[in-house]
Backbone bond lengths (Angstrom), bond angles and torsions (degrees), N, CA, C in turn:
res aa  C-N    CA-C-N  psi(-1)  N-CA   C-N-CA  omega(-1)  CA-C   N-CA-C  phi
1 X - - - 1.460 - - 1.519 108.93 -
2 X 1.161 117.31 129.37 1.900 114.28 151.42 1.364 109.87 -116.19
3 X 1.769 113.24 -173.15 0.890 130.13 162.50 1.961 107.23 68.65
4 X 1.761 92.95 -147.17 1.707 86.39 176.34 1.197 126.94 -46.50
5 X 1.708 112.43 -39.46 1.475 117.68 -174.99 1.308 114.44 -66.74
6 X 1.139 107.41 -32.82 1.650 107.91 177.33 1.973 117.16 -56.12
7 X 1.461 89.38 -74.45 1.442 106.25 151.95 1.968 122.84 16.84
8 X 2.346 74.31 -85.11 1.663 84.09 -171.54 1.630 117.36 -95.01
9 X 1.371 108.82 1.24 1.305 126.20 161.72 1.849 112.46 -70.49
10 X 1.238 110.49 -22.37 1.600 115.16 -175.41 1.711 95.07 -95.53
11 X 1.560 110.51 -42.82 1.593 97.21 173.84 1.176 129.20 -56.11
12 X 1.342 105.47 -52.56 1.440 117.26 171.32 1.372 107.93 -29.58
13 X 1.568 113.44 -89.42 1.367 124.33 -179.13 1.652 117.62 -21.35
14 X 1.411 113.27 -32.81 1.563 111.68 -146.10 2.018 81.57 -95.13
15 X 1.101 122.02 2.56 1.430 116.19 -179.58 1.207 111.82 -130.11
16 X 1.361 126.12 13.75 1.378 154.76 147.70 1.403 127.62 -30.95
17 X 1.310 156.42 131.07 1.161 134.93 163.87 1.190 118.94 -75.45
18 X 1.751 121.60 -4.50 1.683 137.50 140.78 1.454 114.61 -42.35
19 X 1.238 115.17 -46.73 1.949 96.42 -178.44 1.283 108.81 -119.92
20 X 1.320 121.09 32.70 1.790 117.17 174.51 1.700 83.11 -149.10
21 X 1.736 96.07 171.03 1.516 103.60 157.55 1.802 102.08 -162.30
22 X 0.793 133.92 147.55 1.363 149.96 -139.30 1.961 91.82 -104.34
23 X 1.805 94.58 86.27 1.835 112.19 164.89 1.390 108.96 -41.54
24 X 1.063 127.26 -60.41 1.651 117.39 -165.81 1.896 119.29 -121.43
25 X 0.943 141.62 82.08 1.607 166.81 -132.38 1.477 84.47 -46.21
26 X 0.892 142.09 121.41 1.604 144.87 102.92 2.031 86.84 140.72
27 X 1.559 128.15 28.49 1.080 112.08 -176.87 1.199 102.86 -111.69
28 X 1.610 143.03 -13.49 1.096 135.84 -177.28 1.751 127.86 104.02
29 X 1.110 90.13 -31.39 1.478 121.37 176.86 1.449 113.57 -78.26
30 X 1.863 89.19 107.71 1.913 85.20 176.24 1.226 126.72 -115.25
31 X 1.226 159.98 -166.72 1.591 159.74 -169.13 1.413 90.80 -142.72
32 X 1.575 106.17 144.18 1.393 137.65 -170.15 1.372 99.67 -89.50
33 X 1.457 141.97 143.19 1.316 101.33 178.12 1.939 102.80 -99.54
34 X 1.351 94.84 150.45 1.498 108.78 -155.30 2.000 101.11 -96.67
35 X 1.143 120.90 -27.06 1.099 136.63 -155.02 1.501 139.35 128.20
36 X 1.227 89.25 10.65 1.847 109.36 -152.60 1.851 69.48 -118.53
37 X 1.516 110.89 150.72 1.599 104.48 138.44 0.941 136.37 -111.53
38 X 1.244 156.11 -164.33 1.323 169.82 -132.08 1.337 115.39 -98.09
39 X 1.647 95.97 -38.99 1.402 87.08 176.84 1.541 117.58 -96.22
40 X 1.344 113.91 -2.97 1.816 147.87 162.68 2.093 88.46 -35.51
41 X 1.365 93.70 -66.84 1.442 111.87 -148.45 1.372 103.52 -67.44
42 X 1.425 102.20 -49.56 1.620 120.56 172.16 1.611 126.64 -26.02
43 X 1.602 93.56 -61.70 1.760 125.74 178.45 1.494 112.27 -70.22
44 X 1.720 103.56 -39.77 1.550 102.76 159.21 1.710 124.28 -10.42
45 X 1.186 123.09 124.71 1.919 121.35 165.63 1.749 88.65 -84.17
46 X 0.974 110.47 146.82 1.422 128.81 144.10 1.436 109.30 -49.00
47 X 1.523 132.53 134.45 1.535 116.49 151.27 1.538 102.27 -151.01
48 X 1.593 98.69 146.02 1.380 117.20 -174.27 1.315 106.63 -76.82
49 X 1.307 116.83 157.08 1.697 128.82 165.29 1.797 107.73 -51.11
50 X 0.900 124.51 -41.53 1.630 122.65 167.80 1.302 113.90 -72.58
51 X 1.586 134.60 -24.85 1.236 117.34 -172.73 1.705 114.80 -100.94
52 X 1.606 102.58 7.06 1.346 120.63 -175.74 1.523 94.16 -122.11
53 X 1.747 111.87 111.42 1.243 110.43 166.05 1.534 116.33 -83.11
54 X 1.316 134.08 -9.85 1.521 126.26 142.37 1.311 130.22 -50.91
55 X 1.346 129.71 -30.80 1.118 141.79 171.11 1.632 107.23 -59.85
56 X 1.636 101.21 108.17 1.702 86.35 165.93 1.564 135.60 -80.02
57 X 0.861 103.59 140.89 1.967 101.50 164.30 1.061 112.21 -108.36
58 X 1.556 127.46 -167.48 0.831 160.37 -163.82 1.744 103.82 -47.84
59 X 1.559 130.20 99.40 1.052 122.05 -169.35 2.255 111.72 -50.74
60 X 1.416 121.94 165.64 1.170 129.64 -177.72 1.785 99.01 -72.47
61 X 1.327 89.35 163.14 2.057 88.75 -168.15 1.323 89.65 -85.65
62 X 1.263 127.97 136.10 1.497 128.45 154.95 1.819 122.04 -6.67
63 X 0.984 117.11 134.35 1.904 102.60 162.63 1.226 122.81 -91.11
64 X 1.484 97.29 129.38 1.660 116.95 -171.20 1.731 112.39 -37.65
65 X 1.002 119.51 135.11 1.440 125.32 174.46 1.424 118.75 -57.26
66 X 1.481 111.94 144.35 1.783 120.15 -148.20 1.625 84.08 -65.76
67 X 1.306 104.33 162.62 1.258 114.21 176.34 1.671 105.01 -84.12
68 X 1.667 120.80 142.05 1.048 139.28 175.64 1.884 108.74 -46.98
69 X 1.180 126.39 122.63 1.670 142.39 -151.06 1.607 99.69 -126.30
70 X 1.739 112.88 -44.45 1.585 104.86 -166.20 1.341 97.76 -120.44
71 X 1.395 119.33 164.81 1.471 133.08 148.81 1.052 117.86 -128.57
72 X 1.727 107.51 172.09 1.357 128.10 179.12 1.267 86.28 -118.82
73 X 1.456 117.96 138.67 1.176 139.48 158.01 1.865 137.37 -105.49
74 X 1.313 125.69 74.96 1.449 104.97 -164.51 1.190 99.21 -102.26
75 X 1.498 115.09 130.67 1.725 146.09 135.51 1.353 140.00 -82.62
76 X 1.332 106.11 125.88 1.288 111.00 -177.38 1.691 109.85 -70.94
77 X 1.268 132.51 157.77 1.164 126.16 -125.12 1.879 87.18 -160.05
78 X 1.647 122.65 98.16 1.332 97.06 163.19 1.543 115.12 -120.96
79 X 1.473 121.18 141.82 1.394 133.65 166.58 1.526 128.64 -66.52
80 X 1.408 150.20 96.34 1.479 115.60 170.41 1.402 76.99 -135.75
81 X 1.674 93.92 119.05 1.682 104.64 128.94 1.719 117.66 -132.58
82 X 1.422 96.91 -138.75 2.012 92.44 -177.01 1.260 118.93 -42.11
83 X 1.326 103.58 -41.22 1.591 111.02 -169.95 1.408 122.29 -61.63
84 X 1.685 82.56 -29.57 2.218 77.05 -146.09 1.465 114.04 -162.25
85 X 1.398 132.23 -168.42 0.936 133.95 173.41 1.817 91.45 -141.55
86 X 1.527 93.89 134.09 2.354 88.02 -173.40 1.813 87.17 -140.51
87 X 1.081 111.96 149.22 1.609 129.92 -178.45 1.400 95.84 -133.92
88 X 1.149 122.60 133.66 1.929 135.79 -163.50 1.396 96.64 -162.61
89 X 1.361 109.74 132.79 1.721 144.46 173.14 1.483 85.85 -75.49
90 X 1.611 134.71 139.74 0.812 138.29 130.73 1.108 139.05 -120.40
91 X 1.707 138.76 138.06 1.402 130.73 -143.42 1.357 103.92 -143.59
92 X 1.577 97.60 109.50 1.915 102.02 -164.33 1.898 100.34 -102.20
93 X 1.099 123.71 167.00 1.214 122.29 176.40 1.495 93.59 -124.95
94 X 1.853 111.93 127.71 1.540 113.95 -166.26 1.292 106.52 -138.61
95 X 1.209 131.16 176.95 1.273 142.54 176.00 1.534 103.91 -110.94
96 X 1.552 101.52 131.46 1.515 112.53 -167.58 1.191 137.70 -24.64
97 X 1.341 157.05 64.57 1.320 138.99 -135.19 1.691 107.90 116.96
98 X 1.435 116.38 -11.50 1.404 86.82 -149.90 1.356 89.48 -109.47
99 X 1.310 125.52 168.50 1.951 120.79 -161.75 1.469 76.97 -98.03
100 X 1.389 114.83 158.84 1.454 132.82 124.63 1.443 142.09 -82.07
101 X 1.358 98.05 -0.74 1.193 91.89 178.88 1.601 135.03 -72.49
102 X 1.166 103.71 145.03 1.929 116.77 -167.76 1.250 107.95 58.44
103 X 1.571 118.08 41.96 1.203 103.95 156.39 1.704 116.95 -96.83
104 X 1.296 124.33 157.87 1.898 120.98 -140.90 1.655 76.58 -85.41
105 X 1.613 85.94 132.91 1.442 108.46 154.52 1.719 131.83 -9.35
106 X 1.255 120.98 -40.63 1.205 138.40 -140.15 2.230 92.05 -107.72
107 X 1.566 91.41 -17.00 1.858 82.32 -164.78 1.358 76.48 -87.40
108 X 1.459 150.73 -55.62 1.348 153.67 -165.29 2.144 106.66 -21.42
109 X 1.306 109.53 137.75 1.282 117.92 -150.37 1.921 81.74 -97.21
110 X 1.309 114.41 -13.45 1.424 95.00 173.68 2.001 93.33 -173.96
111 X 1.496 107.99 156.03 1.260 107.84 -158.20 1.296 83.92 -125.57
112 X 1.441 132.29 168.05 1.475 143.44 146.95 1.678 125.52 -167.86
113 X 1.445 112.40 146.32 1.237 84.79 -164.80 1.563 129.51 -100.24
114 X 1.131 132.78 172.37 1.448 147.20 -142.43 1.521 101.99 -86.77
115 X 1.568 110.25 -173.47 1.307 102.48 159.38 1.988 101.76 -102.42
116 X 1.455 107.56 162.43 1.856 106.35 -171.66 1.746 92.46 -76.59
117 X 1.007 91.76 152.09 1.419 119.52 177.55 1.502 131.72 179.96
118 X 0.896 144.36 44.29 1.675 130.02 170.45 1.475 137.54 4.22
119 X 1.137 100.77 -13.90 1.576 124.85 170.25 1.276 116.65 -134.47
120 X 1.193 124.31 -13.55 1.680 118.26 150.39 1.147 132.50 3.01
121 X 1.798 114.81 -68.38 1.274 132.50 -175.46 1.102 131.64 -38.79
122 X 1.817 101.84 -52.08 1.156 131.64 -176.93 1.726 110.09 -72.49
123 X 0.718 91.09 13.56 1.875 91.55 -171.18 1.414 128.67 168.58
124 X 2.039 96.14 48.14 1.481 112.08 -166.20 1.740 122.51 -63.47
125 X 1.197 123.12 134.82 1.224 109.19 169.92 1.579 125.23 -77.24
126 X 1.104 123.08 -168.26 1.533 120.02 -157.04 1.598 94.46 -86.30
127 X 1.484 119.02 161.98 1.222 109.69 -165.72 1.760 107.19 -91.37
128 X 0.899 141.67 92.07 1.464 132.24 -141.17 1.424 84.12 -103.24
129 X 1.397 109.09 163.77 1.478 134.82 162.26 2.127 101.89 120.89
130 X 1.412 91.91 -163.12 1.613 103.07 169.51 1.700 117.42 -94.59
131 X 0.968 153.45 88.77 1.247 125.47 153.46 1.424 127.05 -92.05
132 X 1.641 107.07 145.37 1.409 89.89 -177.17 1.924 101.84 -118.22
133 X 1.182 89.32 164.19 1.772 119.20 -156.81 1.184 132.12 -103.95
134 X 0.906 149.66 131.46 1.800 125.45 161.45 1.903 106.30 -117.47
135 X 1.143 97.56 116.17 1.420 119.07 -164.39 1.685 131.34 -115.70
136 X 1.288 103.36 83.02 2.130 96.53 -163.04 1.550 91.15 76.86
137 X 1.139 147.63 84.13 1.144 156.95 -147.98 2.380 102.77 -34.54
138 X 1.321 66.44 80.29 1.812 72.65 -178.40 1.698 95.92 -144.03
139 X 1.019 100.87 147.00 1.935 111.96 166.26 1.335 103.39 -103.39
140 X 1.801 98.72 112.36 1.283 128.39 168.38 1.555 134.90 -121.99
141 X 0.985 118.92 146.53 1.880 118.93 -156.41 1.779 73.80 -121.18
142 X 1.642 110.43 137.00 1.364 130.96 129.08 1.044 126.06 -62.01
143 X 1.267 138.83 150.27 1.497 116.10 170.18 1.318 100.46 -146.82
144 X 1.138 150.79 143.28 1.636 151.93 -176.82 1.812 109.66 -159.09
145 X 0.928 129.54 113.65 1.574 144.03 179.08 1.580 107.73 -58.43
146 X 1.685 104.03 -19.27 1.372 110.02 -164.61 1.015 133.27 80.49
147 X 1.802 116.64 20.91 1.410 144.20 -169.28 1.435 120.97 -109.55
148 X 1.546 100.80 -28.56 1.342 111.57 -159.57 1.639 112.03 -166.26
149 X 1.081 131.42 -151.67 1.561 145.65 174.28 1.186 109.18 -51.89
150 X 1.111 125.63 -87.46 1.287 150.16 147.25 1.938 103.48 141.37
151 X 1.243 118.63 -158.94 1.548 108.43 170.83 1.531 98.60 -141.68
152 X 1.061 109.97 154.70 1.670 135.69 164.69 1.301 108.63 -82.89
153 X 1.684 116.94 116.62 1.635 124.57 -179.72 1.402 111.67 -87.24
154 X 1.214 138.50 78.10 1.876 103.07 178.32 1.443 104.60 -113.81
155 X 1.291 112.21 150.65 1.571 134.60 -167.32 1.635 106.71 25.86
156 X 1.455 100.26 57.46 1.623 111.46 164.95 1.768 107.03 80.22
157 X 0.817 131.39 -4.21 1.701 150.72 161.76 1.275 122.98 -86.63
158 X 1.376 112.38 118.79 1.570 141.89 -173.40 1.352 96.69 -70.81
159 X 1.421 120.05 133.14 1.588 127.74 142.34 1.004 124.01 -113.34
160 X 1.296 151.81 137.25 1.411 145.76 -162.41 1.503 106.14 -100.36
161 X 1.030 108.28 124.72 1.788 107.64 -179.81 1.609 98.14 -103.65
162 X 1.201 93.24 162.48 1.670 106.46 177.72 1.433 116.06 -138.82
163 X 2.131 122.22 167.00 1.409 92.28 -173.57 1.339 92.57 -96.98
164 X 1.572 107.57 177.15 1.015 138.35 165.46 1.735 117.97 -67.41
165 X 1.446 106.02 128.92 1.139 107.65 -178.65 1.373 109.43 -53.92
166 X 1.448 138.66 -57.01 1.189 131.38 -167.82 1.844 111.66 -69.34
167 X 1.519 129.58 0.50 1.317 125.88 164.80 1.595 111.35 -60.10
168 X 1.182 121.88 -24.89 1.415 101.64 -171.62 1.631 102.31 -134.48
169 X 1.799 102.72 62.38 1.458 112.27 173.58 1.486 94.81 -116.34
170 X 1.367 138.69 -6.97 1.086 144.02 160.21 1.819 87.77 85.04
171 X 0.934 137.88 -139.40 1.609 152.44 -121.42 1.837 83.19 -110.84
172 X 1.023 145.07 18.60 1.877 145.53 -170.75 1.458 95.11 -136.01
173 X 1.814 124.70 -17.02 1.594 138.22 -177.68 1.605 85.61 -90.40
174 X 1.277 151.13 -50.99 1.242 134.41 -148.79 1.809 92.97 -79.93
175 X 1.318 90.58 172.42 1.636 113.92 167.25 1.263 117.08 -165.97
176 X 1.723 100.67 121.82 1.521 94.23 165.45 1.035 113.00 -90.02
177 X 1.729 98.96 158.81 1.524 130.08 -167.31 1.171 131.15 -104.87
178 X 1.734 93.29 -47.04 1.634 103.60 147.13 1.521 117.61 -134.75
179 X 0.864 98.26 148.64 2.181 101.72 157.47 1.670 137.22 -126.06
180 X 0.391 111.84 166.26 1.610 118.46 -165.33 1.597 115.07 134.87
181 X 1.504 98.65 -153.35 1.296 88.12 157.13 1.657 146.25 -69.56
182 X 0.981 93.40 17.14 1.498 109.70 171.86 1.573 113.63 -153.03
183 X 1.521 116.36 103.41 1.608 142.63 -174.11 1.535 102.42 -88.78
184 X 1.901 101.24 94.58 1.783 95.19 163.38 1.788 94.00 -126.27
185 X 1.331 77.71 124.51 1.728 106.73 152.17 1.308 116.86 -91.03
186 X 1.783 112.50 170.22 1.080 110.71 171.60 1.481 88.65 178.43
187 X 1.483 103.51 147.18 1.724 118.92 -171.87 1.649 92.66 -140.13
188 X 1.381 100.94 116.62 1.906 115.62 146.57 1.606 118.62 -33.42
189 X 1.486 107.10 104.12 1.917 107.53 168.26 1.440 121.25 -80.35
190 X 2.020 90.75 -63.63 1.365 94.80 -162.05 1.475 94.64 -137.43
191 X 1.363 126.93 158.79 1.657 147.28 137.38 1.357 124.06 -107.06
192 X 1.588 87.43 170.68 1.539 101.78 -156.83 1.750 93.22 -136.40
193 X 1.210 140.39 123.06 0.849 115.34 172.40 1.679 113.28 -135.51
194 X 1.386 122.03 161.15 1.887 120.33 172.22 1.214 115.97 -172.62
């Protein structure tokens, strides 16, 4: 046979009690035969997805993401001695947990300066603008609108910073660091942590 005849000669057959035979008695449901026979299928055990460790299930859930190890720390930063009155962003690179505070100017991974104020300290605003960073040896941009937290960018990846509890204790958030002739404060804003 070809063509149409072939066709409905192959349909036929395939709904046949010649190329199927009915696996379980009175359900309707038949098997094609595949190469296996009947009595292949027959002798068959039943086996569940649990009692067959080839059988896959339900893949394992992903593993939770490493727990956060470093931070960014920025503090507002104030100067007064003879000279002057100076307000400075300071941006420490820390290990999770660990304060920065009063550590000397000079360990800070990048400095910039503030807006002037004499009372600043006590009630710093968010550090707004771009700065950029080098962080766990990565090039990273801060970024803050001056609205909020802001996030830490490195190699195209968001970190979410948050404030610091002691930013909004008002004048009980500052700490001096040193005194004498030279008065530096400095109060915790924001972190960064991953």
């Amino acid at each position: 046979m070809t063509g149409v005849e072939r066709v409905e000669a192959i349909r036929k057959y395939l709904v046949s009690d010649a190329s199927s035979w009915e696996r379980l008695k009175d359900t309707g449901i038949r098997l094609i035969w595949n190469g296996a026979t009947k009595e292949d299928h027959d002798n068959a055990e039943e086996e569940s997805p649990e009692s067959n460790p080839e059988t896959p299930s339900d893949p394992p859930p992903p593993p939770p993401p490493p727990a956060a190890t470093k931070a960014l720390s920025i503090i507002l930063q104030n100067t007064v001695d003879q000279v002057g009155n100076v307000n400075n962003w300071l941006f420490f690179a820390t290990d999770r947990g660990v304060s920065a505070l009063c550590r000397k100017e000079g360990t800070a991974i990048a400095n910039s300066p503030a807006k002037d104020g004499s009372t600043l300290v006590d009630n710093p605003p968010w550090p707004g603008g771009t700065f950029k960073l080098r962080v766990d040896n990565m090039d990273c941009e801060y970024k803050n609108d001056g609205g909020n937290a802001g996030a830490l960018w490195c190699n195209g990846k968001a970190i979410s910073c948050q404030e610091e509890v002691a930013r909004g204790k008002g004048e009980a958030g500052s700490k001096a660091c040193e005194t004498g002739d030279v008065l530096v404060q400095q109060h915790p804003v924001v972190f960064c942590e991953w």
